[in-house]
PABAKE-893908 format. One record per residue (C-alpha): residue number from 1; z, y, x. Coordinates in pm, whole numbers, plus 32768, in hexadecimal, padded with zeros to 4 digits. Last residue first. Layout:
REM residues N
(NUM; (Z; Y; X));
...
***
This chain:
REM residues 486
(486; (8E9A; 8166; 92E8));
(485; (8F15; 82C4; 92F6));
(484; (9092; 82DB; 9312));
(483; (906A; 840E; 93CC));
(482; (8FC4; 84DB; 92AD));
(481; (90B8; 8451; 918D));
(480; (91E2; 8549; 91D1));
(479; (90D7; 8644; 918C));
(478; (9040; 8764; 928C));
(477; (8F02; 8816; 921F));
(476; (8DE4; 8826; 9317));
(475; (8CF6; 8755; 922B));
(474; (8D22; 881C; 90DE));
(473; (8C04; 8791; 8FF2));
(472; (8B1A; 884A; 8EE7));
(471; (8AD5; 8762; 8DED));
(470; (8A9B; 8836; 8CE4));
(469; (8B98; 87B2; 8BCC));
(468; (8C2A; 8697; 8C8E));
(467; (8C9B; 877C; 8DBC));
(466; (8CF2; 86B6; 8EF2));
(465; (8DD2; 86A4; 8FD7));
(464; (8DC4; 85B8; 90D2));
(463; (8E52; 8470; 9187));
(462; (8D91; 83EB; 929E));
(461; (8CEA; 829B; 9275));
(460; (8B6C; 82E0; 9300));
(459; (8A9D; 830C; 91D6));
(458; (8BAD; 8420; 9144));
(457; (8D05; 8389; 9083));
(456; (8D93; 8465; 8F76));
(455; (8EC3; 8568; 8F1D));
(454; (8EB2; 8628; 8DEF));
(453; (8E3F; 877D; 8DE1));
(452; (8E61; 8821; 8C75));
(451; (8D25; 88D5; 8C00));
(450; (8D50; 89FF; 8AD7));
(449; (8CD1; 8B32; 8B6E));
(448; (8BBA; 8A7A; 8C72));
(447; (8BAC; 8AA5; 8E0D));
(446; (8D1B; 8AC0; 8E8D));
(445; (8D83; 8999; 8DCD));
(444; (8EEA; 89C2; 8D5F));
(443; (8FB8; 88B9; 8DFE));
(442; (902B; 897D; 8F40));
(441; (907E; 8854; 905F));
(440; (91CA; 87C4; 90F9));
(439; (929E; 86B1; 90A9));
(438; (93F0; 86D7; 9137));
(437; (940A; 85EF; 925F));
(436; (94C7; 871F; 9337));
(435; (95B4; 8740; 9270));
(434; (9647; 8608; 92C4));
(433; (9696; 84A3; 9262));
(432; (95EC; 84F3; 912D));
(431; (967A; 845B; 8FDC));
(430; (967D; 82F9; 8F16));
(429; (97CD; 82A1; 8E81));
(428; (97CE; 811A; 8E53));
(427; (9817; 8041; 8CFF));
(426; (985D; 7EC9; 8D0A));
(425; (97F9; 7E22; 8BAB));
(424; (98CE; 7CF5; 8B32));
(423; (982F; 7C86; 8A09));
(422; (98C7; 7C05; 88C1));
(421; (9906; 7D54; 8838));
(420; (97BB; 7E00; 8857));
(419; (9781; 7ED5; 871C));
(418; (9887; 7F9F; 879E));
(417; (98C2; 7F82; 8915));
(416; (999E; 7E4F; 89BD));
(415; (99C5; 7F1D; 8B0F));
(414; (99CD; 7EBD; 8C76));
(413; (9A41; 7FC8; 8D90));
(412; (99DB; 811E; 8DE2));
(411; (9924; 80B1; 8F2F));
(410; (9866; 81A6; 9016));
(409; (9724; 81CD; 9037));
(408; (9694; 82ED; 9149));
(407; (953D; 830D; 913B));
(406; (9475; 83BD; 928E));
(405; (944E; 82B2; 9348));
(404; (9416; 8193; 920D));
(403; (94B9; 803F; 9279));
(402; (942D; 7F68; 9133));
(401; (935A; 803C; 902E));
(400; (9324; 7F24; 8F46));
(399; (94AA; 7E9B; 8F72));
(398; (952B; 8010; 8F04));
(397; (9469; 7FE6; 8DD4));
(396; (94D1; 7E7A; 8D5E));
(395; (9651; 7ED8; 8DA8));
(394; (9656; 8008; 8CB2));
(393; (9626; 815A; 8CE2));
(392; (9721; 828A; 8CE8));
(391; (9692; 83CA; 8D2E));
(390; (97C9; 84CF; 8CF7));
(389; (97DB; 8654; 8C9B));
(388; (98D7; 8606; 8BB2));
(387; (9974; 84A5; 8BC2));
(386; (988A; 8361; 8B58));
(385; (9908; 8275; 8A44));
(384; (9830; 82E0; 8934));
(383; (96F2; 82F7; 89FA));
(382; (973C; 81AD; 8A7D));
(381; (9718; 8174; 890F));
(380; (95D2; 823E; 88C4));
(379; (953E; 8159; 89DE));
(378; (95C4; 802C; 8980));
(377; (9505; 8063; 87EB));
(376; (93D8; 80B3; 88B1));
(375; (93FB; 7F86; 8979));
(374; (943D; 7EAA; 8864));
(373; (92F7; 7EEB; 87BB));
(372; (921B; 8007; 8700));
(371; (910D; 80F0; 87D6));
(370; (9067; 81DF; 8717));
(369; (8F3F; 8295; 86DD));
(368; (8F46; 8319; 8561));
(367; (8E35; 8335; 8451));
(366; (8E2F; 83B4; 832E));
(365; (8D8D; 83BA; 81E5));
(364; (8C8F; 829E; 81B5));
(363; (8D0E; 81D6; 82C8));
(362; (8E6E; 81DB; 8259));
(361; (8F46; 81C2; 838E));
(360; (8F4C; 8130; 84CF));
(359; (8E58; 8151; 85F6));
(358; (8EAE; 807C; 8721));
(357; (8FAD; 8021; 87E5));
(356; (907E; 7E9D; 87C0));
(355; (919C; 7EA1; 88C2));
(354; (91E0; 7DFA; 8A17));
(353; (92B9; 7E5C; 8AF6));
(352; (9387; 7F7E; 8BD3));
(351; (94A0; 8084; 8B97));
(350; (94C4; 81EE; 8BAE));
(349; (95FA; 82AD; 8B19));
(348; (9626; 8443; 8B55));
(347; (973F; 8539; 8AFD));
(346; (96E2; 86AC; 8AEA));
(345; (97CC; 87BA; 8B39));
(344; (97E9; 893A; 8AFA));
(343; (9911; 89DB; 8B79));
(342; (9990; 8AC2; 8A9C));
(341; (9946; 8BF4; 89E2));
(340; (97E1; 8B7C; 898C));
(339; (971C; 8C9F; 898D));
(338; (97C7; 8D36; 8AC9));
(337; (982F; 8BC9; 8B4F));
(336; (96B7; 8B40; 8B3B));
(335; (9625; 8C87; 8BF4));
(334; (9715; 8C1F; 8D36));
(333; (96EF; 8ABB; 8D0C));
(332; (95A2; 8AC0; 8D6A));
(331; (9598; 8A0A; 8EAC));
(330; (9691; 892E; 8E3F));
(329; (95A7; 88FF; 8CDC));
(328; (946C; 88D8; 8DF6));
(327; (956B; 87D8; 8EA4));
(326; (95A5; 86ED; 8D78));
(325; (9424; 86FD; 8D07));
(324; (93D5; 86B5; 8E9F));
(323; (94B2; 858A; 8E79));
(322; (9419; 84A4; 8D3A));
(321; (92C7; 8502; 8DA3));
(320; (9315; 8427; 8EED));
(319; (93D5; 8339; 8E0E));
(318; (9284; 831D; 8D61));
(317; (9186; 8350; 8E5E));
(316; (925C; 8214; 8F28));
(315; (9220; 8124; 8DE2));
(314; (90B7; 8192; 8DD1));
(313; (9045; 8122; 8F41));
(312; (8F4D; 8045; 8EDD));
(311; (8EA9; 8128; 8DF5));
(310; (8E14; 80FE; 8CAF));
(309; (8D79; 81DB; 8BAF));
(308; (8DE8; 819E; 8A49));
(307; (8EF5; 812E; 8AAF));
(306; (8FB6; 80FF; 8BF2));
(305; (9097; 822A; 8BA9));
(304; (9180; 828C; 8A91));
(303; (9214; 8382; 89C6));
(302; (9326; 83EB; 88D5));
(301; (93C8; 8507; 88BF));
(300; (94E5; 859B; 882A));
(299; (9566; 870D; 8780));
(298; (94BE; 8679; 8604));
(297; (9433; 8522; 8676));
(296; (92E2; 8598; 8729));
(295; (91D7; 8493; 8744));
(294; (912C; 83B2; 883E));
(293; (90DF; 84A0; 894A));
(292; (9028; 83AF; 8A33));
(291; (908B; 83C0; 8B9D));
(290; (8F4C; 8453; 8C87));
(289; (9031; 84BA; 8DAF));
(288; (8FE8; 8610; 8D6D));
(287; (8FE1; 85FB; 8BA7));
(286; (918B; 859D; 8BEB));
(285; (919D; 8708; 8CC6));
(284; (90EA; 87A6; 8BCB));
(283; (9191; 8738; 8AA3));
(282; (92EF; 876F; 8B39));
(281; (928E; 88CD; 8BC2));
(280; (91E0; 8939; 8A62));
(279; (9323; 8856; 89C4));
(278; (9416; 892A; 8A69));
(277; (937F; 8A7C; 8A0C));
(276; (9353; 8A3A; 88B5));
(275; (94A6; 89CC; 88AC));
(274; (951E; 8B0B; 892B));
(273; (9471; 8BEA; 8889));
(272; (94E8; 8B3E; 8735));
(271; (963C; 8B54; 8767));
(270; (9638; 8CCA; 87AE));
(269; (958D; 8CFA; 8683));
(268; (9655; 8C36; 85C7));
(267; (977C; 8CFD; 863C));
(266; (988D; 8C15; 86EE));
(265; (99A5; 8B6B; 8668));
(264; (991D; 8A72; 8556));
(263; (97FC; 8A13; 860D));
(262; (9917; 89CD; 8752));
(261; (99A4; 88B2; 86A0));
(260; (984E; 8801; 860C));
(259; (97D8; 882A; 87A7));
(258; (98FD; 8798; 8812));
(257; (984A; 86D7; 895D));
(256; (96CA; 8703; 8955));
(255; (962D; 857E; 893F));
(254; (951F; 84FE; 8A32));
(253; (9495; 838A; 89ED));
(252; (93CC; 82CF; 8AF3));
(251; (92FC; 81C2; 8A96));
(250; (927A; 80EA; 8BD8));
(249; (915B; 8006; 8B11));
(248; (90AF; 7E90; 8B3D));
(247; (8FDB; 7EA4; 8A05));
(246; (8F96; 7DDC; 88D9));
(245; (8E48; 7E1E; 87F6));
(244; (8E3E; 7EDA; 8695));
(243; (8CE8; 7EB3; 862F));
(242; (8BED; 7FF3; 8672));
(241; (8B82; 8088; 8575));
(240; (8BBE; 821D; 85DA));
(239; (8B28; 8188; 8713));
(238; (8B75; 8157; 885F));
(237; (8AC6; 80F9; 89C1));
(236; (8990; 81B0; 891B));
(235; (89B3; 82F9; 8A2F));
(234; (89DD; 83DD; 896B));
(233; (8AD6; 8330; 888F));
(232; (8BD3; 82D8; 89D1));
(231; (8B96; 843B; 8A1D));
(230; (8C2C; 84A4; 88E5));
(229; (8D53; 83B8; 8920));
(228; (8DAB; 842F; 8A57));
(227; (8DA9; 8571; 89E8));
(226; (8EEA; 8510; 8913));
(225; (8E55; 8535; 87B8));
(224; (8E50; 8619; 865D));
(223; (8DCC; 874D; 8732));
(222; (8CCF; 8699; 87F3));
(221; (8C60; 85F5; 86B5));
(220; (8BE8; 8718; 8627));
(219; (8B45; 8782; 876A));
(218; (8AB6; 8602; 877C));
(217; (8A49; 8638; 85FE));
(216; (8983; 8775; 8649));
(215; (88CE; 86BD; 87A6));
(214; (88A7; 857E; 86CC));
(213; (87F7; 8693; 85D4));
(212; (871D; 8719; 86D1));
(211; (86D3; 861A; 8767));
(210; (8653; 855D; 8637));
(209; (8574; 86AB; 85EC));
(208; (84E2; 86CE; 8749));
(207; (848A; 852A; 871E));
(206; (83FE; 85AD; 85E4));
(205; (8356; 86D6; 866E));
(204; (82D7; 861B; 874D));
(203; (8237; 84F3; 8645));
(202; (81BF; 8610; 858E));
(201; (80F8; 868B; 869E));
(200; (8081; 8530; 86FE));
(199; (7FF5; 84FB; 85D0));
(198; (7F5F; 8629; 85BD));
(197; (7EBB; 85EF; 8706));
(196; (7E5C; 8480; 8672));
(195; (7DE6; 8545; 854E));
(194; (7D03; 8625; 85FA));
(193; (7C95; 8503; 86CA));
(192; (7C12; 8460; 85B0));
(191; (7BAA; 8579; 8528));
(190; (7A9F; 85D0; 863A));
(189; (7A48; 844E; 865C));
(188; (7A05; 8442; 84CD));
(187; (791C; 85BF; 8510));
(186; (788A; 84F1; 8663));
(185; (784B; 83C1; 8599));
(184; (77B7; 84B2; 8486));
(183; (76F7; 8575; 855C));
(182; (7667; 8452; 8613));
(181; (75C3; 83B4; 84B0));
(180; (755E; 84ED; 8412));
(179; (7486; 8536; 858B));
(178; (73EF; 83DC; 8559));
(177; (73B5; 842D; 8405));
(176; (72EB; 855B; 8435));
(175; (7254; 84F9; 858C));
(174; (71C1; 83E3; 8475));
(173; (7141; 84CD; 839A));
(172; (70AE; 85A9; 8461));
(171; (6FDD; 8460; 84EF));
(170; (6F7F; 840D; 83A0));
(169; (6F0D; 8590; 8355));
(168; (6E5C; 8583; 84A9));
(167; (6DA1; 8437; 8454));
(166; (6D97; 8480; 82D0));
(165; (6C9D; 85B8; 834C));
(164; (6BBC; 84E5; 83ED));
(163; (6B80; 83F3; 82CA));
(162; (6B6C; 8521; 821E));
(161; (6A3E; 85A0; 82E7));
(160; (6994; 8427; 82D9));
(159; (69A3; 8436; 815F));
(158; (68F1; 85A2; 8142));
(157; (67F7; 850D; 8247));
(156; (67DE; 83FB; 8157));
(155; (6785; 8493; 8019));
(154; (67EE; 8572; 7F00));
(153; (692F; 85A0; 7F10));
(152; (6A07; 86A8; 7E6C));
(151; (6AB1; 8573; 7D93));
(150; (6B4C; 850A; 7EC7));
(149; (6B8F; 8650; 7F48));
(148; (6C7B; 8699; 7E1B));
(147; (6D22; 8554; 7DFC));
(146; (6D57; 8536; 7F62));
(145; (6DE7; 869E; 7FAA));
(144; (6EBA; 8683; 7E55));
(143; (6F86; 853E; 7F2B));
(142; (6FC0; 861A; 8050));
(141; (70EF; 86F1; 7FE2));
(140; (7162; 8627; 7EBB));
(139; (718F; 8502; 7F69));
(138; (722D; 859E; 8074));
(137; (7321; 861D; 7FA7));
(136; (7375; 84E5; 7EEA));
(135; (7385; 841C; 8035));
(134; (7476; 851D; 80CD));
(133; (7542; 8522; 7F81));
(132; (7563; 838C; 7F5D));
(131; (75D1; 83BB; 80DE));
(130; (76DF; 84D5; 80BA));
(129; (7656; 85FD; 816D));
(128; (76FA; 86A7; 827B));
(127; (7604; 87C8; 8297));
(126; (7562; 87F5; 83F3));
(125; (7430; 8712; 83EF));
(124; (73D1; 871F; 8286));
(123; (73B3; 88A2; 8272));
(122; (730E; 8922; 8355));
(121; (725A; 87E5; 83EF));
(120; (71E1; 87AA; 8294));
(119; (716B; 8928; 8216));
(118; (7095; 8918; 838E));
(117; (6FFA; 87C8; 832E));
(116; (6FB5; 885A; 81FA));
(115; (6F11; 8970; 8275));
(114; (6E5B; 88B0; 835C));
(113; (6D95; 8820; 8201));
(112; (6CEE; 8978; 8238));
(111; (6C01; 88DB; 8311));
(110; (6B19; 887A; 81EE));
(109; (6A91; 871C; 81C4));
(108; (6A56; 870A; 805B));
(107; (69D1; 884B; 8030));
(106; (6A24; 890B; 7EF1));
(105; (6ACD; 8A1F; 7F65));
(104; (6B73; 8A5D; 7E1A));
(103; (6C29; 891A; 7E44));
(102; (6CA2; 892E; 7F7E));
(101; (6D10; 8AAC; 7F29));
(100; (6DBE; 8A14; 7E1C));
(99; (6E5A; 88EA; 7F22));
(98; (6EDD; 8A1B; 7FCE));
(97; (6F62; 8AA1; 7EE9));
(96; (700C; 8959; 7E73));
(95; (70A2; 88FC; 7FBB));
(94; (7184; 8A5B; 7FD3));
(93; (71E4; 89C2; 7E89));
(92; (7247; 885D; 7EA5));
(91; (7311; 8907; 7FE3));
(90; (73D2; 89DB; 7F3B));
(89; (73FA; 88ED; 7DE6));
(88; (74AC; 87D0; 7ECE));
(87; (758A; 88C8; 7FA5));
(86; (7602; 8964; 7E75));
(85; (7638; 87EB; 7DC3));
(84; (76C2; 8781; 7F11));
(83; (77BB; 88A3; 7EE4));
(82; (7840; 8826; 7DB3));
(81; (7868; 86C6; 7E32));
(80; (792D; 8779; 7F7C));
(79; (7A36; 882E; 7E6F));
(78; (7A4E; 898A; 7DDD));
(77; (791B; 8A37; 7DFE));
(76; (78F5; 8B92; 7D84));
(75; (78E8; 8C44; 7EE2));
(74; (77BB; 8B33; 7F10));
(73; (771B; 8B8B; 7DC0));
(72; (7717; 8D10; 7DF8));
(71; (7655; 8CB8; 7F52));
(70; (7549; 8BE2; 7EB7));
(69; (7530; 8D0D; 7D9E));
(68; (74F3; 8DF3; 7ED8));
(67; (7405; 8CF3; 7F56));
(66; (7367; 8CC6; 7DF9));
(65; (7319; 8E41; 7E29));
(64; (7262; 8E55; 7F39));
(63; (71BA; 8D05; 7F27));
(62; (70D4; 8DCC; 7E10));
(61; (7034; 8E8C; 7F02));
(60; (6F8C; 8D40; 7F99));
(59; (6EF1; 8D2F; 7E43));
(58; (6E7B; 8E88; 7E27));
(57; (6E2E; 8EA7; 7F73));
(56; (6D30; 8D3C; 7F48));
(55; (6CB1; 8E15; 7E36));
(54; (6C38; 8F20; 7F03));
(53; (6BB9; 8E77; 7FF6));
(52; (6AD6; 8D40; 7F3E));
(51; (69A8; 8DD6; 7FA1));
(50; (6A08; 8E13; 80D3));
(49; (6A3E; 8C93; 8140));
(48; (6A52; 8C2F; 828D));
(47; (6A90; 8D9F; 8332));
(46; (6B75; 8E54; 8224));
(45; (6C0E; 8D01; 81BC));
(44; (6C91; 8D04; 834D));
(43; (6D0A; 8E70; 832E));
(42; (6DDC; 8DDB; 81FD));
(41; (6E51; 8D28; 82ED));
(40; (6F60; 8E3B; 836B));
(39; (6FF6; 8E54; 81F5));
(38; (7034; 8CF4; 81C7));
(37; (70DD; 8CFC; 8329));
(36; (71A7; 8E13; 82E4));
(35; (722B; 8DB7; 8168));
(34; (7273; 8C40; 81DA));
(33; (7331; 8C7A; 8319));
(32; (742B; 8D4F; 834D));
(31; (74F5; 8DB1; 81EE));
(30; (74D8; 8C8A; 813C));
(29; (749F; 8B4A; 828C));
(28; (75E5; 8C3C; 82D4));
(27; (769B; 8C3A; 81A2));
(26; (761D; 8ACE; 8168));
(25; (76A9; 8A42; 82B8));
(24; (7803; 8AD5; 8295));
(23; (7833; 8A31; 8135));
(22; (77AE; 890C; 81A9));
(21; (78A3; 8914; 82B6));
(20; (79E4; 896D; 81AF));
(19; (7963; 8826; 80E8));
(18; (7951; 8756; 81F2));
(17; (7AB3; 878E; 82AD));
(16; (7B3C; 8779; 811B));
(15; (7A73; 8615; 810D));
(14; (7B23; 85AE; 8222));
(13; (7C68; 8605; 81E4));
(12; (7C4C; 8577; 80B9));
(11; (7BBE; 8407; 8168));
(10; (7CE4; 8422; 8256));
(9; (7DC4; 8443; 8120));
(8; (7D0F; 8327; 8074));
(7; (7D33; 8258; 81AD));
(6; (7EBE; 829F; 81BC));
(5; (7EE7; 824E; 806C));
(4; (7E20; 80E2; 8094));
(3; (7EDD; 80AC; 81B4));
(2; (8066; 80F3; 810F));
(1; (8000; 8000; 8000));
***
């Protein structure tokens, strides 16, 4: 079904390509040709038969107006069949005055038969006509021509001089068809191409048109989603379908000590400048390392690494992640304790293991990218347990790292935590042995507005920053990670 509709709209195309050339062909065959040329021979009747002059003007005076009625017929036409009909009756008469003047002559094998011939290759050869039309025409052209000089003769010399004359008239005819028959392959090949370049058009501005819209729905997305996620999209490795699937995962959860108490002490205002500016630093030191922010549980946060991009080093970009957001609140405590009017603290849990991650929710209204298991549910319990300003982490995360340089762990002792009760689960402070190994590094891009640089391997092993928006990348910056390169 969907051929036969696309052949009868390359077969209106077509036919509207045809009937806007005949169109252009008549005004100038119109306007050009036929009244100039009649009028020029009449010098010819003037010479072969002066007798006949002065009516021979008259007749050839009459293609004067039928060319302006020829003319008033085209601007009238509405379709190609219409303006075969024009076409048709043009032609049919242009051929009659001449077969008059044929007639009047009255000598079988008069010259003037080259009129025809001339009325033909006119007419015939450049006007796309339909085949039962071009048969028609011709027909009517050449077929009075016999009749008349048939009857006009008298004996054989008359005979033998239209025997001549069908030569050049067949041979007119056939340059006639053959030059029908390569103007219409070239007019098909002329489309043809013409709608493979549409074709191809379309097809751009399609693929232009699908861009554009993933390019909309990844900006949406980018402000629903972790960035990691939204260049997990780009790049296919996830979709908004995508199954649920089970991931190794470090989660780390970050909770601000008596936040509820201090809401209902300090201005709102006041309150909210300093979250906001706690959770651009938290966000932006978790979205350097490449940890997933998972969601935000009214003054916590969730997150965690190893998924959807992986990296082998994910449990160490964690606790690493986990200690530059305590120091940048040391570093900032000054502008905390005038908004906050205390010290501001955050306690932090991390813990290690499998979970199930993947999209969750309703897939007709929303979608979430989430991480559900035990070692969420750890995480927000260490959490629980930790003191202010403390990285705790559990036994499975200080074993991944092993003997770090710059980590200090030390032991806080076994716990049975909630949720947990039959397990024994040893807890360890993580924290720099100096000040020296503080993570270094600015993590606003210094190339786009809104890029975060997050740290990333180059070809040859060596630990970089790198902007995920523009992908400008900070080579000479120094990281706790940079002399660890592997």
């Amino acid at each position: 079904m969907e051929l036969t509709k696309t052949q009868d709209e390359i077969e209106a195309i077509r036919e509207q390509d045809r009937f806007k050339e005949t169109k252009a062909i008549l005004r100038v065959i119109a306007n050009r040709m036929a009244m100039p040329l009649y009028m020029l021979f009449w010098v010819a009747d003037i010479l072969y038969v002066p007798h006949l002059k002065w009516e021979f003007l008259a007749v050839r005076s009459l293609i004067i107006p039928n060319c302006f009625l020829v003319l008033w017929l085209t601007k009238k036409a509405k379709n190609f069949l219409h303006i075969q009909w024009v076409a048709s009756y043009f032609v049919i008469t242009l051929a009659l005055a001449i077969n008059y003047m044929i007639f009047r002559i009255d000598i079988a094998e008069t010259p003037y038969y080259a009129g025809l011939n001339l009325v033909a290759l006119g007419s015939l050869s450049f006007i796309p006509w339909k085949r039962y039309a071009f048969l028609l025409v011709t027909g009517l052209v050449f077929g009075p021509f016999y009749l008349i000089t048939l009857l006009q003769a008298n004996n054989s010399d008359s005979l033998k001089g239209i025997a001549i004359n069908s030569f050049f008239i067949g041979s007119t005819i056939l340059i006639l068809f053959l030059i029908r028959f390569f103007n219409e392959r070239l007019r098909v090949k002329e489309l043809n191409t013409r709608l493979e370049l549409h074709g191809e058009i379309a097809s751009r501005n399609k693929i232009i048109e699908e861009k554009t819209k993933q390019a909309i729905q990844l900006t949406e997305l980018s402000r629903q989603f972790s960035p990691q996620i939204v260049e997990a999209i780009k790049e296919g490795r996830v979709t908004l379908q995508n199954e649920i699937h089970r991931s190794e995962l470090c989660a780390m959860f970050v909770d601000i000590v008596n936040s509820t108490e201090r809401l209902n002490r300090i201005d709102k205002d006041d309150f909210q400048r300093v979250m906001a500016e706690f959770m651009d630093d938290a966000m932006k030191v978790m979205l350097k390392y490449d940890i997933t922010i998972d969601k935000f549980l009214g003054d916590g946060i969730l997150s965690f690494s190893n998924d959807p991009i992986k990296h082998h080093d994910y449990v160490e970009r964690v606790v690493s992640a986990a200690l530059e957001i305590q120091q940048r609140i040391r570093d900032k405590q000054s502008f905390y304790e005038e908004f906050w009017l205390a010290e501001f603290q955050v306690r932090i849990g991390i813990s290690k293991g499998f979970a199930s991650v993947g999209f969750y929710g309703s897939k007709r209204y929303f979608h979430s990218y989430t991480a559900l298991g035990p070692v969420v549910n750890m995480a927000s319990r260490i959490c629980d347990v930790a003191e202010p300003g403390e990285v705790l982490v559990s036994n499975k995360v200080k074993a991944a790292l092993g003997k770090e340089d710059d980590i200090l762990f030390e032991v806080r002792g076994k716990y049975n935590l909630k949720g947990f009760e039959n397990d024994i689960i040893k807890l360890y402070k993580a924290s720099y042995k100096d000040s020296a190994s503080k993570a270094k590094g600015e993590l606003d891009c210094p190339e786009c507005d809104d890029g975060i640089l997050y740290v990333d391997q180059d070809t040859k092993g060596i630990y970089i920053l790198k902007c995920r928006s523009c992908g400008h990348i900070c080579e000479d910056e120094e990281m706790e990670f940079q002399k660890r390169a592997s």
